[in-house]
Every structure is written in structure tokens, then in C-alpha cells.
ZASEDO-457596 format. One record per residue (C-alpha): residue number from 1; residue in one letter; z, y, x. Coordinates in Angstrom, 2 decimals. Layout:
BEGIN
i | aa | w | v | u
NUM | A | Z | Y | X
...
END
This chain:
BEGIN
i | aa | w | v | u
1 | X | 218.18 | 34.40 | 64.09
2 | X | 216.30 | 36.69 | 61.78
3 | X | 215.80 | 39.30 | 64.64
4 | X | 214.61 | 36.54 | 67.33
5 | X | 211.87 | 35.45 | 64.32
6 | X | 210.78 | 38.80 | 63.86
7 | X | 210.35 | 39.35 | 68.13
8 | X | 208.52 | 36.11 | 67.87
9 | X | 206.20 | 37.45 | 64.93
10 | X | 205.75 | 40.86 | 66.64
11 | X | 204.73 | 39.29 | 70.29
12 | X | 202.54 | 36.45 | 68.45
13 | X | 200.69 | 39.73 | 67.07
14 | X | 200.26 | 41.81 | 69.98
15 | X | 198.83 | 38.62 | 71.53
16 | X | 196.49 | 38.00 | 68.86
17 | X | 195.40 | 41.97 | 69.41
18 | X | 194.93 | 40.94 | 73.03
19 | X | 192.77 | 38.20 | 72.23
20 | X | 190.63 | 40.08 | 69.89
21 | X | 190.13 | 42.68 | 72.27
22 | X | 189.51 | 40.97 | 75.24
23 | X | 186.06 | 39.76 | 76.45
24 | X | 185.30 | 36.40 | 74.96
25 | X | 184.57 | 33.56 | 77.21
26 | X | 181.64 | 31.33 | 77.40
27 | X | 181.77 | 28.01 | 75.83
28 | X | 182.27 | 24.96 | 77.41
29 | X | 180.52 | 22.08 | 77.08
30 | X | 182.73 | 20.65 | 74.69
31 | X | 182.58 | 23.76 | 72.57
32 | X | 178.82 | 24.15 | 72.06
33 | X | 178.07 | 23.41 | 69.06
34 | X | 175.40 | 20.28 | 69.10
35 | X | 171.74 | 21.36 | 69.61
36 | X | 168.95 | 20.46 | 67.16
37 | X | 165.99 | 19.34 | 69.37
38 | X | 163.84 | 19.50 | 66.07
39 | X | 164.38 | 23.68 | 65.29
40 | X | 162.17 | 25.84 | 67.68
41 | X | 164.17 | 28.99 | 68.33
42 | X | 161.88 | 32.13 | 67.66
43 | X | 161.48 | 34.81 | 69.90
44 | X | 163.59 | 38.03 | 69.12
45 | X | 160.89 | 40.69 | 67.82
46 | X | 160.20 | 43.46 | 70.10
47 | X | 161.67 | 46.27 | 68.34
48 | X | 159.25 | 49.16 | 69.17
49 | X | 156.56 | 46.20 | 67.71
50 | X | 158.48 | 46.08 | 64.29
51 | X | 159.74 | 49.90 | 64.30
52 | X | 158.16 | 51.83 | 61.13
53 | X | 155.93 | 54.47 | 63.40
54 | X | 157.59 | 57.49 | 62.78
55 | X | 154.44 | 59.30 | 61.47
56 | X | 153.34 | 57.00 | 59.09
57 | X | 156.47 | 56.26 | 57.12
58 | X | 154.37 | 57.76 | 54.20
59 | X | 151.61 | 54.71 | 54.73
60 | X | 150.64 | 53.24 | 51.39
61 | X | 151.85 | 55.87 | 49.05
62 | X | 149.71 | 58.20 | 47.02
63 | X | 150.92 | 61.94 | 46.60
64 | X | 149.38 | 63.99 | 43.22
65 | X | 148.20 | 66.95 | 43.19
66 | X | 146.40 | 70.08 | 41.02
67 | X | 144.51 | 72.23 | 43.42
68 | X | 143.05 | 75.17 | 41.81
69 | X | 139.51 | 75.83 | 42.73
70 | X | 139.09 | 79.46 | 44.35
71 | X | 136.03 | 81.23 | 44.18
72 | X | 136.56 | 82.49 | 47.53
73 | X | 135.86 | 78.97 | 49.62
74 | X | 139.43 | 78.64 | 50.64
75 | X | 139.27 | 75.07 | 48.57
76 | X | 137.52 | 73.71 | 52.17
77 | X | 140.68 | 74.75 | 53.95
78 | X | 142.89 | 72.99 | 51.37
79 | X | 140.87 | 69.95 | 51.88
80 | X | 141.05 | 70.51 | 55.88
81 | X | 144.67 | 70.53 | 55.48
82 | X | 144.73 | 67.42 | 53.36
83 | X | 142.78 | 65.42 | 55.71
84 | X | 145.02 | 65.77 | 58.58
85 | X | 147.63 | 65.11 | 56.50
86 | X | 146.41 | 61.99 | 55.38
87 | X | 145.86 | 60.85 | 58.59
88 | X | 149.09 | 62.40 | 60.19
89 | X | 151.61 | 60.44 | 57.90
90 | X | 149.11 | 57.48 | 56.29
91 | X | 148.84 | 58.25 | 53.25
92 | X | 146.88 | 59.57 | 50.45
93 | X | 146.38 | 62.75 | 48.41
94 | X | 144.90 | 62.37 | 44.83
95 | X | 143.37 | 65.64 | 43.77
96 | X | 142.59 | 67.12 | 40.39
97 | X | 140.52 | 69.79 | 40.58
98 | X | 141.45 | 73.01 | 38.00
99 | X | 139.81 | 76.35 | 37.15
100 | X | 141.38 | 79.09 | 39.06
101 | X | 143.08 | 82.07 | 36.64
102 | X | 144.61 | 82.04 | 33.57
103 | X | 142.36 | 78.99 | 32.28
104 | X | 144.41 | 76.71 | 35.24
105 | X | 147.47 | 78.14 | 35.14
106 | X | 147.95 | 77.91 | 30.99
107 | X | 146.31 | 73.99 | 31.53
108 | X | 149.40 | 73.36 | 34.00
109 | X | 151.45 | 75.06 | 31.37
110 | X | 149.94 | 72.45 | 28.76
111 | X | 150.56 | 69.23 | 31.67
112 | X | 154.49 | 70.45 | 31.84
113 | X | 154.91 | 70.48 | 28.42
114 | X | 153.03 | 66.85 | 27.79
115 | X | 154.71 | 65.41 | 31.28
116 | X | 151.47 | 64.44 | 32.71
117 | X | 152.10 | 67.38 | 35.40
118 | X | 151.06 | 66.13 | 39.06
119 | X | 153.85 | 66.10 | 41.97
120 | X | 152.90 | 68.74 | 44.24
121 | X | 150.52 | 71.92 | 42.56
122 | X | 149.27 | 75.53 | 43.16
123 | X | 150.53 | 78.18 | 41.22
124 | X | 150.51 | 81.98 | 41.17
125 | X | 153.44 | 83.33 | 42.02
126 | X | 155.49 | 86.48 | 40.24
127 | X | 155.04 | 86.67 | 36.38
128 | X | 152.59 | 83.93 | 35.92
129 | X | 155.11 | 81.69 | 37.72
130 | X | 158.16 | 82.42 | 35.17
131 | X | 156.06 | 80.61 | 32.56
132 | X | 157.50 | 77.12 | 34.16
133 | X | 161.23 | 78.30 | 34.03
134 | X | 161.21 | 76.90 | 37.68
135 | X | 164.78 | 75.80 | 37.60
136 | X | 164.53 | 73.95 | 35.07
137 | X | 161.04 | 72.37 | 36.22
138 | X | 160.69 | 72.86 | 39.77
139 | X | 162.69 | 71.29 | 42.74
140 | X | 164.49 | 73.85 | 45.06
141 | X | 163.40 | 73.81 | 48.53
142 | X | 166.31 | 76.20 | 49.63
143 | X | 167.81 | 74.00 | 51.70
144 | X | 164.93 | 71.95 | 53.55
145 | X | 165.22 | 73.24 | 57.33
146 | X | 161.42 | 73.77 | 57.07
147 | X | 161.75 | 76.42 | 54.26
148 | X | 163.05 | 78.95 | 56.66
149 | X | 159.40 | 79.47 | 58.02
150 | X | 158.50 | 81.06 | 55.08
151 | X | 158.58 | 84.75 | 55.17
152 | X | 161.53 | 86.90 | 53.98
153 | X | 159.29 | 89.19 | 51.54
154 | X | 157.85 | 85.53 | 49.85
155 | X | 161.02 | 83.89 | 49.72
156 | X | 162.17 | 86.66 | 47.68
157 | X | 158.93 | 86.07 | 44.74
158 | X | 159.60 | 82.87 | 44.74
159 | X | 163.87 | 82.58 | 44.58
160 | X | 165.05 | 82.05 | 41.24
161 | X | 169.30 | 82.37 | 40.73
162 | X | 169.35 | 81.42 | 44.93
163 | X | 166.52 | 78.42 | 44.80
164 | X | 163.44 | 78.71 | 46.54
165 | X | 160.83 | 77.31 | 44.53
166 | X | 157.41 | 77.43 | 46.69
167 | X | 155.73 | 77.57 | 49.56
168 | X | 153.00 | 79.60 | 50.45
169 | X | 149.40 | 77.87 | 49.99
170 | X | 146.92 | 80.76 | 51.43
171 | X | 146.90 | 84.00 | 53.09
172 | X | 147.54 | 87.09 | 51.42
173 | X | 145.31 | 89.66 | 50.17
174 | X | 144.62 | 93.23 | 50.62
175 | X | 142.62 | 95.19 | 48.12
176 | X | 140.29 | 97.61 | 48.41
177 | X | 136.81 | 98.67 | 49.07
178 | X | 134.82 | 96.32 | 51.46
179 | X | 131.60 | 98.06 | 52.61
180 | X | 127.99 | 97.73 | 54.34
181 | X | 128.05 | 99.63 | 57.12
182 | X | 124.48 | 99.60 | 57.80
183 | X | 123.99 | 100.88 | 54.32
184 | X | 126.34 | 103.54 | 55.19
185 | X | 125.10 | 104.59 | 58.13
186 | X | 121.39 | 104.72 | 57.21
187 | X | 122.02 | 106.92 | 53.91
188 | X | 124.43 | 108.97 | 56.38
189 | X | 127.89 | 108.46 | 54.24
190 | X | 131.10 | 109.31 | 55.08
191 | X | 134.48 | 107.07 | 54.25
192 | X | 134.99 | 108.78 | 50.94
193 | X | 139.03 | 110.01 | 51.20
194 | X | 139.48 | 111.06 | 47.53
195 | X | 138.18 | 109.67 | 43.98
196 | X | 135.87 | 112.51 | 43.82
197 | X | 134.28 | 111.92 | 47.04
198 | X | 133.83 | 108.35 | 46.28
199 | X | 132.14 | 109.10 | 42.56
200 | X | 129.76 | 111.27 | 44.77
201 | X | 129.30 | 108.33 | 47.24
202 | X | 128.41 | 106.56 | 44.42
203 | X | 125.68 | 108.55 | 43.13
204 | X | 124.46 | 108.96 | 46.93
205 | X | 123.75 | 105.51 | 47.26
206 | X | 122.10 | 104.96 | 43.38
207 | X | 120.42 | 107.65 | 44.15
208 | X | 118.87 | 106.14 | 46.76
209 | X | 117.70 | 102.90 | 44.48
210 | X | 120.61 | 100.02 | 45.92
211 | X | 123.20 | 98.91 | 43.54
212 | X | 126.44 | 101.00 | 44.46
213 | X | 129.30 | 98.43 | 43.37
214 | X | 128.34 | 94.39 | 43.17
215 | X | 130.62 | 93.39 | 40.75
216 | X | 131.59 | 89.68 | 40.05
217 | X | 132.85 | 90.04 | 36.63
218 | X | 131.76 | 86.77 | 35.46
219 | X | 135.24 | 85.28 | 35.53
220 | X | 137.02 | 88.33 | 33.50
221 | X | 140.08 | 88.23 | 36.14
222 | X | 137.36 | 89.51 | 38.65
223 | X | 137.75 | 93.11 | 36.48
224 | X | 141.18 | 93.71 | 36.53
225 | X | 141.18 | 94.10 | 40.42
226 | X | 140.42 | 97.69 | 40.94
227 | X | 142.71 | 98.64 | 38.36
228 | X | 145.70 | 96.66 | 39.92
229 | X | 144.49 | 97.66 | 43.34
230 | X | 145.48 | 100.98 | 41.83
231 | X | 149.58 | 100.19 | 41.66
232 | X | 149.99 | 101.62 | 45.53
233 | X | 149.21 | 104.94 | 44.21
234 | X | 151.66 | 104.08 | 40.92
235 | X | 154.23 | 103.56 | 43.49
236 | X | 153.79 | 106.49 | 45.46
237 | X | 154.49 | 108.69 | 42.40
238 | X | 157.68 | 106.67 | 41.29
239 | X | 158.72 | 104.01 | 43.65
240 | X | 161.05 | 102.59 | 40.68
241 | X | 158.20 | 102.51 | 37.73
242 | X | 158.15 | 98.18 | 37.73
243 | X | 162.18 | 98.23 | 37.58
244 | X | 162.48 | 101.52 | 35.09
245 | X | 159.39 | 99.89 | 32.75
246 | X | 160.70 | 96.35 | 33.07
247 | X | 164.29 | 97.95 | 31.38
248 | X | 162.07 | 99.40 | 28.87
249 | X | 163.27 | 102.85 | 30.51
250 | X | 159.64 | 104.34 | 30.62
251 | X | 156.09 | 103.01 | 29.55
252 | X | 153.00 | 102.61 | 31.28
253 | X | 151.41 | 106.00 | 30.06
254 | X | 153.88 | 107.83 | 31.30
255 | X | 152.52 | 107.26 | 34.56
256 | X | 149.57 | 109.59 | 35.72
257 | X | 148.62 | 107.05 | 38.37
258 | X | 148.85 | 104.30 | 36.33
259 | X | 146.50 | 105.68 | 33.85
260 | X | 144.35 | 106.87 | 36.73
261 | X | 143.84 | 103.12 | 37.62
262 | X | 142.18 | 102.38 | 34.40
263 | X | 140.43 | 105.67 | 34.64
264 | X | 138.45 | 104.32 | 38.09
265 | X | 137.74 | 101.21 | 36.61
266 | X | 136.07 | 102.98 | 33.94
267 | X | 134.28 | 105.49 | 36.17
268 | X | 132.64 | 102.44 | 38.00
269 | X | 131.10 | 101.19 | 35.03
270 | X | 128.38 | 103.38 | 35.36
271 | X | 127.84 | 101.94 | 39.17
272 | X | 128.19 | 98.48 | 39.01
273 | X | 125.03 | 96.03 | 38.36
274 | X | 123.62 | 95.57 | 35.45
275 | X | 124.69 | 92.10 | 34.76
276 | X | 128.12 | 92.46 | 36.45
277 | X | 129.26 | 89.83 | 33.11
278 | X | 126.96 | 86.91 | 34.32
279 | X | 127.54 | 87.35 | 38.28
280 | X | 130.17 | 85.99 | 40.02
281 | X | 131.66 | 85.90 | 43.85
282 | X | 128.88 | 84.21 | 45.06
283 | X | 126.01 | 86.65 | 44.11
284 | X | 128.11 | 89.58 | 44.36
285 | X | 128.33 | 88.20 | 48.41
286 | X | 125.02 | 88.37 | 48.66
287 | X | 123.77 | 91.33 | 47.39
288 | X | 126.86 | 92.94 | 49.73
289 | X | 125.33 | 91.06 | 52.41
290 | X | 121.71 | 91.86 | 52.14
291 | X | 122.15 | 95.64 | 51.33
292 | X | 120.90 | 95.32 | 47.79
293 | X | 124.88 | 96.33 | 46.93
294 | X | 126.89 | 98.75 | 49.10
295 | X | 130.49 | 97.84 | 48.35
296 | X | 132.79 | 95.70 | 46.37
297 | X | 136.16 | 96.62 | 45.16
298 | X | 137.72 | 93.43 | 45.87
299 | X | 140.40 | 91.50 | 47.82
300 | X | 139.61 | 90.34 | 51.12
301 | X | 139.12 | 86.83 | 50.16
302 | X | 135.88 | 87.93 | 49.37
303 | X | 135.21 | 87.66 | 53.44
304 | X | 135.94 | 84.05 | 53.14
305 | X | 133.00 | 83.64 | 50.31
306 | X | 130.53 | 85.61 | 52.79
307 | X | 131.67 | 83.62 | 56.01
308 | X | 129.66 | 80.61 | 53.61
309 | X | 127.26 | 82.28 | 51.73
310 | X | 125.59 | 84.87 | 55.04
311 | X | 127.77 | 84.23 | 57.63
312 | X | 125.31 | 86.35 | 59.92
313 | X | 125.94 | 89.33 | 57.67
314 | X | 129.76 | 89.45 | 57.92
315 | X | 129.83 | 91.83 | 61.37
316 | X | 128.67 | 94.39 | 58.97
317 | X | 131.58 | 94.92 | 56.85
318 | X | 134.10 | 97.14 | 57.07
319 | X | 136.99 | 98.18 | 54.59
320 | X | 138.52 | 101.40 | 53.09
321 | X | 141.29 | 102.17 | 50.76
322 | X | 140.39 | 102.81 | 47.23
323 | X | 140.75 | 106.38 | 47.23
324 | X | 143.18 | 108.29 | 44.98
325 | X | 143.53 | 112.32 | 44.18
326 | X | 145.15 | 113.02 | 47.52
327 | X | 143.66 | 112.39 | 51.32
328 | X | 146.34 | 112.19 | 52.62
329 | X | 148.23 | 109.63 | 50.55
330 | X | 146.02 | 106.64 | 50.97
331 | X | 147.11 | 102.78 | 50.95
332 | X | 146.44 | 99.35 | 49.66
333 | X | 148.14 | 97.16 | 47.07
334 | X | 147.70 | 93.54 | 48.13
335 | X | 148.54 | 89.79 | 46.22
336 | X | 150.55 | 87.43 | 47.71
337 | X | 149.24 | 83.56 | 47.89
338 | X | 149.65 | 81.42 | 45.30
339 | X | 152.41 | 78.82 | 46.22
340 | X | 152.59 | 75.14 | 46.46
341 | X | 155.64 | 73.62 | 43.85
342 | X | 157.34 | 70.84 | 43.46
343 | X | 157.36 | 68.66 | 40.08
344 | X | 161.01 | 67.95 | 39.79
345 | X | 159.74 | 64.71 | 37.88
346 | X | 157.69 | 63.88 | 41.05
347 | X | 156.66 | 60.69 | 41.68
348 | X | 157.10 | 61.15 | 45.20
349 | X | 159.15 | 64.09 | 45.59
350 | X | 159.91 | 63.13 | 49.23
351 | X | 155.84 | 63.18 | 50.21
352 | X | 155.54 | 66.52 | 48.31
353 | X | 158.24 | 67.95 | 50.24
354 | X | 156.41 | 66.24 | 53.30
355 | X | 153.20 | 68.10 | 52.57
356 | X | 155.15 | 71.70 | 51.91
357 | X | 156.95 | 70.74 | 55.78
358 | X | 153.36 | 70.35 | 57.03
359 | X | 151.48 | 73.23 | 55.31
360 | X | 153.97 | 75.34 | 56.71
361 | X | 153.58 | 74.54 | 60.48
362 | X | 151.76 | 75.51 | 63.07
363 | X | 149.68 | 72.32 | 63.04
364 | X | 148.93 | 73.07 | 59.05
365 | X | 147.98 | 76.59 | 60.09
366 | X | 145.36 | 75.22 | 62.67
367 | X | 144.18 | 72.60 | 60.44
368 | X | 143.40 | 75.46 | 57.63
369 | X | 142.10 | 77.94 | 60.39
370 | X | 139.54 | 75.11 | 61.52
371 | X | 137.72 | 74.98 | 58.54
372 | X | 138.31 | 78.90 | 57.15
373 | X | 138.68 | 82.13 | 59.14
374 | X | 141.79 | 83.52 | 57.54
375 | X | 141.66 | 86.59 | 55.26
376 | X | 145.53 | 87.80 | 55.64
377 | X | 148.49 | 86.57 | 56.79
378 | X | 150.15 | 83.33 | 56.09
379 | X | 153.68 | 84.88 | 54.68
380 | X | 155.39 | 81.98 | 57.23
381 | X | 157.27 | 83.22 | 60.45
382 | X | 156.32 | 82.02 | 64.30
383 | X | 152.76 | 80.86 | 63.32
384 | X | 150.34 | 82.31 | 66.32
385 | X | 146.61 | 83.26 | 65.03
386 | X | 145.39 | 84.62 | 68.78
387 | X | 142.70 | 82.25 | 69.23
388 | X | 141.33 | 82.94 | 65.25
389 | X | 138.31 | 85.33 | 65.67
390 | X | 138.86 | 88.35 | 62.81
391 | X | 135.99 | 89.92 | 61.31
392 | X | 135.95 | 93.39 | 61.84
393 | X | 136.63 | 94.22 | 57.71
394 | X | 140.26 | 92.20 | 57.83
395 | X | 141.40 | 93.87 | 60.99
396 | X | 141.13 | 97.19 | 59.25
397 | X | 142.46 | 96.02 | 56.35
398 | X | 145.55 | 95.06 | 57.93
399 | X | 145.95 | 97.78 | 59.87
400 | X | 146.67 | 99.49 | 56.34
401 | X | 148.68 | 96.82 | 54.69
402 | X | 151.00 | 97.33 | 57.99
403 | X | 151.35 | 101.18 | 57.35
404 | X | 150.40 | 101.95 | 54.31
405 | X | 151.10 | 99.20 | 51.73
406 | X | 152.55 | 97.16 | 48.58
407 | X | 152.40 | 94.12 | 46.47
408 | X | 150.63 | 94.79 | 43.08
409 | X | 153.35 | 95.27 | 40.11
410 | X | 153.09 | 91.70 | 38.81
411 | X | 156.18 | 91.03 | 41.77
412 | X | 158.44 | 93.14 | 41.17
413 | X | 157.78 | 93.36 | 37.06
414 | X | 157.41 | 89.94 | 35.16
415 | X | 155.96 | 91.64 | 31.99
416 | X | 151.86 | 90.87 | 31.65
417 | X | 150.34 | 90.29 | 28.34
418 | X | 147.87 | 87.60 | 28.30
419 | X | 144.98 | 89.93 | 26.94
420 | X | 145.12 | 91.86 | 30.05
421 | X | 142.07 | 90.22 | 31.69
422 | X | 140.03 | 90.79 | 28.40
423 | X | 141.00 | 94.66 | 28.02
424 | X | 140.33 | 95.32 | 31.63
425 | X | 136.99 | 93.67 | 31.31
426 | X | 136.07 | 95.86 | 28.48
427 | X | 137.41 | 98.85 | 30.28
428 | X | 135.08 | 97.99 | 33.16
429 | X | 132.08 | 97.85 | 31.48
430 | X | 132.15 | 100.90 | 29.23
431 | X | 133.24 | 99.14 | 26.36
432 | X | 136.48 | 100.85 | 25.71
433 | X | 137.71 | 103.90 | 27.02
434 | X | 140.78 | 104.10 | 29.92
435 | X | 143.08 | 105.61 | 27.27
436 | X | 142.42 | 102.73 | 24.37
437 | X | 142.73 | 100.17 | 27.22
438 | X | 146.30 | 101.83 | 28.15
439 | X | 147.73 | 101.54 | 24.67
440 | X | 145.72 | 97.50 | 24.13
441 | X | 147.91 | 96.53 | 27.44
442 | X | 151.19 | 98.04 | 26.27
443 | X | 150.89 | 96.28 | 23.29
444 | X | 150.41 | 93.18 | 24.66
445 | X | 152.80 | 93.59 | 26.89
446 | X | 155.62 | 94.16 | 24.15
447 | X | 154.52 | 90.51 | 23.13
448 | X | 154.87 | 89.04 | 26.01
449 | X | 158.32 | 90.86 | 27.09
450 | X | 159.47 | 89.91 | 23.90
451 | X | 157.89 | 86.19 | 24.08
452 | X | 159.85 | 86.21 | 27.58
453 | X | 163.34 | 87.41 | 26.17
454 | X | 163.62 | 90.60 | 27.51
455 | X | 166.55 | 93.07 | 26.40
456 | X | 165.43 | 96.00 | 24.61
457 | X | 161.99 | 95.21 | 23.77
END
């Protein structure tokens, strides 16, 4: 009996299954259930009508940000960029404005501590950037898909214990001597290919009543330029000075190029205008432009700043390496951008990580090309830049930054005193020799290493 109950149970359930799985049949009559004549059935809702538009899934939601303002006009590419992506994913970008330099950078610093910091900002990248202890305070983009457009030799700045923790904002920069041509070529100069040459160049052209070097040394980072420029050369004479000084191994005097850098930034002093302390990008552009100054030791960024201020002007500049003791050893240092980061107590952290996705495609790159000729390269792989027209200044500096080239110190040693800016300015304008501003900078450098934790100093 028991085993005829349990065949019962077991083809009662393998009906059941049947039933289940079968197609279901349509009511009769008698099985409707009883219609209400007084409920009006409502259309279904065309899905594609009630969809969330892919694009604006952002719509109604505010991303922060600190932008800092560049003296070199790039600020109207940022805001090029933000427009379309406003209007790409229906949103909107709230921007505070901040000083470029130290003064921004120390006033983010101040925002981290107090937790007022905004969701997405810029910030320099290398030693500047270990001041936010980024994995404690920044989110990790390693593992967006988007990320991997950023270049290899940015990624590695920027990667703290395996995170990545920015994207790049801008273009590079190559240092180095952009120059009137016309200027040139009417007081019959030659490219000056040692130090030497170009302190006689120098005289040549004061000699001849025009301003030699327009310097914009009104914002005291402006001065520490040609010195830093100066690092290729540091470099070439001991490609492992950052790692053996960063292990307190060897100190900065005990590099002849290194002191050399301060040297030319002392031997200018003599050539730059008069009120090189009061003048900043935007004069400095000018007098370049008009012929009142013959060259600027600058980054190329400074092409951005004449593409506003005398557009008509900028055909006439070319570029050279800042020359060293040897012809044949010539090359640029150049600065990487300044990258976009994450809060990791975003707000939004999914619209900041929108805007990094967007700055770093194609359709971000045209967006900031629109509004600004680019003055380097992005640092992002598979972006195409045929159809941006190059002034003749930026092709030649890239031609050296592809052959002969390397970052400035600051990213590949994380030691900079905060007086550095101040002692280079003084070096700059005679106030200080090159030897008293060596020892000021090692000093405050043994401050800031040991401020920072590092062993043996």
C-alpha cells in the first residue's frame, strides 16, 4: 500500500510539473473574472517614451568643482569642455574659481582638512600632489575602463601603492626659449647652441636697445622656470640624481648642472626688464609679440596666452633649447598637466567619474581644441589632433621633447621646500647669488623631506 501511495504522489507531481510548464490556456467565459464597466484601463506606456535617455541620466544633478585659474588662457578650454558636458549628460557644473600655484594648491590643502573640498578638482601632479595622501583622500580610478586612455608615463605620476588617482586636465609642457624671429633675423642672430653664445645673444640684442628676456615674474612661480628647465642637463650628467638625492645619497650641490641652473637664472637678471616683479604673462606676451622683448624662457603655454593677447603675432615664434656648456648635448625638460581628482567624500562621485570618462575622449579633446590651440600633448592614448593647426614654435618644441627630453625633477623626486618659489625669485633678480640660493633650497628641502617622513633626513 505504502509503495502504490508513494507512485500516486510521484505521478500527481510530475503532472503538476507538466501543468506548470505547459502553455496556459485562455479563459473561458466562466473563468473571466467579472469586468468593472466603471475602471478605464490605461494604455501601456511606450517604453522608449518613459526610458531615462541614456545621455542625460546625469539631468538634475550638480557636480563641484575647483578649477585653478591659469595664466596661460587654458581656463576657456576648461569652460569649453564643461559646456558640452553640461549639455551632453544634463547636468550642471558649479565652479570655484582658485589662484593657480602654491596659493591654490595650499587653499585645497586647507578645504581637505576643513571637509569643504569640492567633488571633482585640479591639482598638480608629482610632489605637490603627495600633500593630499591620495589614498587616503582620493578615489582610485584604476579600474574604470576609461582610465586606460591615459598615457603609460602619467599613469605612473599619478599611481600611488597600484591606484590611479587622476586624470590628465591639459597638455603638457616643454620648456625652453621661445623667440621672435623677426627680431632675430633683422639683428642677424644665430640659435645660440651653448650658455656662452646665448649671454652674447643677449648683449647683441640690448645692445641694440629691445629688452632681451620679457620676464613675467609677477607671480614668483613664473622665476623658478628657467632654473627647473635646467634638470635635462642635471640628468644628462647623472641619470639617477632624483633617486640617489631622494635616499639622501647625494645633495643638490654636488651636482655641477644643477648648480649651473641657478647660475643661468642669475646670469639673466641682468637681461630681463626692468620691472620683471610687477609684469606678468600677459605683458610679457606682448612685448614678445611686438618686438619690444626678444625671447622668454618659458613653457609653451605661453603660446596659448599670445593666441589671445596678438594672435597675428604668433607665426613669428619659434623655440630653442635653453642652452647648456655642450652643443652637442641639448634638450628640454617639460611639466606634465595638472590632473583632475576625485574627492573620495564626493557628493557625486559617479558624475565626477563621468566628467574624468569625458575629458578623456576624443569628443573632450575636440571640445578643448575648439576653444584653445593645444600647446603639447594630451598624455591620453588614440586621441587624433590632425585637423588642430600648430603654430610653428610647438612643432619645434616637440620635435625635441620626442628626441631629446625629460620631466622636470619634481616626478621622479617628491622633496620641494615650500620657499623654493621665493629663493628662485631672489636668485632671478640679482638679489642673492646662485651659490646662497643652492644652500636656501637644500635647507628647505631638509624641512620638507623631514615634514614628509623621509628615512634618513
Amino acid at each position: 500500500m505504502k509503495k502504490l501511495i508513494a507512485l500516486l504522489l510521484a505521478v500527481l507531481m510530475v503532472l503538476g510539473m507538466a501543468a506548470c510548464a505547459s502553455t496556459p490556456k485562455e479563459d473561458t467565459p466562466a473563468e473571466k473574472p467579472a469586468e468593472n464597466n466603471n475602471q478605464t484601463e490605461e494604455p501601456a506606456q511606450d517604453a522608449e517614451q518613459t526610458a531615462e535617455p541614456e545621455g542625460k541620466k546625469f539631468e538634475g544633478k550638480t557636480l563641484t568643482m575647483m578649477m585653478s585659474m591659469s595664466e596661460s588662457n587654458a581656463t576657456d578650454a576648461y569652460y569649453a569642455q564643461i559646456a558640452a558636458f553640461e549639455e551632453k549628460y544634463g547636468c550642471k557644473v558649479d565652479v570655484e574659481a582658485i589662484p593657480h600655484g602654491d596659493e591654490g594648491e595650499n587653499l585645497k590643502l586647507v578645504r581637505l582638512a576643513t571637509g569643504t573640498l569640492a567633488d571633482i578638482y585640479q591639482s598638480s601632479v608629482g610632489a605637490k600632489f603627495d600633500e593630499f595622501s591620495p589614498t587616503e583622500n582620493c578615489v582610485d580610478i584604476s579600474g574604470e575602463a576609461w582610465a586606460n586612455n591615459i598615457s603609460d608615463g602619467y599613469r605612473s605620476v599619478v599611481t600611488y601603492d597600484g591606484g590611479v588617482y587622476a586624470t590628465p586636465a591639459d597638455t603638457s609642457n616643454a620648456a625652453g626659449v621661445i623667440y621672435n624671429t623677426k627680431v632675430f633675423a633683422d639683428l642677424g642672430i644665430e640659435i645660440p647652441e651653448t650658455w656662452d653664445e646665448f649671454l652674447t645673444v643677449c648683449e647683441t640684442i640690448k645692445a641694440a636697445g629691445i629688452t632681451p628676456i620679457a620676464a613675467p615674474y609677477a607671480k614668483q612661480t613664473n622665476s623658478q622656470i628657467p632654473f627647473l628647465m635646467n634638470y635635462y642637463y642635471v640628468a644628462q650628467e647623472n641619470p639617477d640624481f632624483a633617486e640617489q638625492y631622494t635616499n639622501r645619497e647625494i645633495d643638490l650641490d654636488s651636482s655641477a648642472a644643477f648648480v649651473r641652473g641657478l647660475q643661468k637664472l642669475n646670469d639673466m637678471a641682468q637681461y630681463i626688464n626692468e620691472d620683471a616683479l610687477s609684469t606678468g604673462m600677459d605683458e610679457c606676451a606682448m612685448m614678445l609679440g611686438d618686438g619690444t622683448a626678444a625671447m622668454m624662457v618659458i613653457r609653451t603655454n605661453i603660446l596659448v596666452t599670445m593666441a589671445a593677447d596678438c594672435p597675428d603675432k604668433i607665426a613669428d615664434m619659434d623655440f630653442f633649447p635653453l642652452p647648456d656648456v655642450d652643443a652637442n648635448s641639448r634638450g628640454v625638460s617639460y611639466w606634465l598637466p595638472m590632473g583632475w581628482v576625485i574627492n573620495k567624500n564626493a557628493a557625486e562621485p559617479e558624475l565626477a567619474k563621468a566628467w574624468c570618462e569625458f575629458v578623456t575622449s576624443q569628443e573632450g579633446v575636440d571640445a578643448y581644441s575648439a576653444a584653445v590651440a593645444p600647446t603639447g600633448t594630451f598624455c591620453l592614448n588614440e586621441v587624433d589632433l590632425s585637423g588642430v593647426e600648430m603654430p610653428q614654435a610647438l612643432i619645434t618644441a616637440q620635435e625635441w621633447v620626442s628626441t631629446s627630453s625629460t620631466p622636470v625633477m619634481e616626478y621622479f623626486c617628491r622633496i620641494k621646500g615650500s620657499n623654493q618659489a621665493t629663493i628662485c625669485s631672489m636668485c632671478a633678480t640679482g638679489e642673492i647669488t646662485a651659490e646662497d640660493a643652492c644652500q636656501q633650497i637644500m635647507a628647505d628641502n631638509v624641512v620638507d623631506a623631514q615634514q614628509k617622513g623621509f628615512v634618513g633626513w
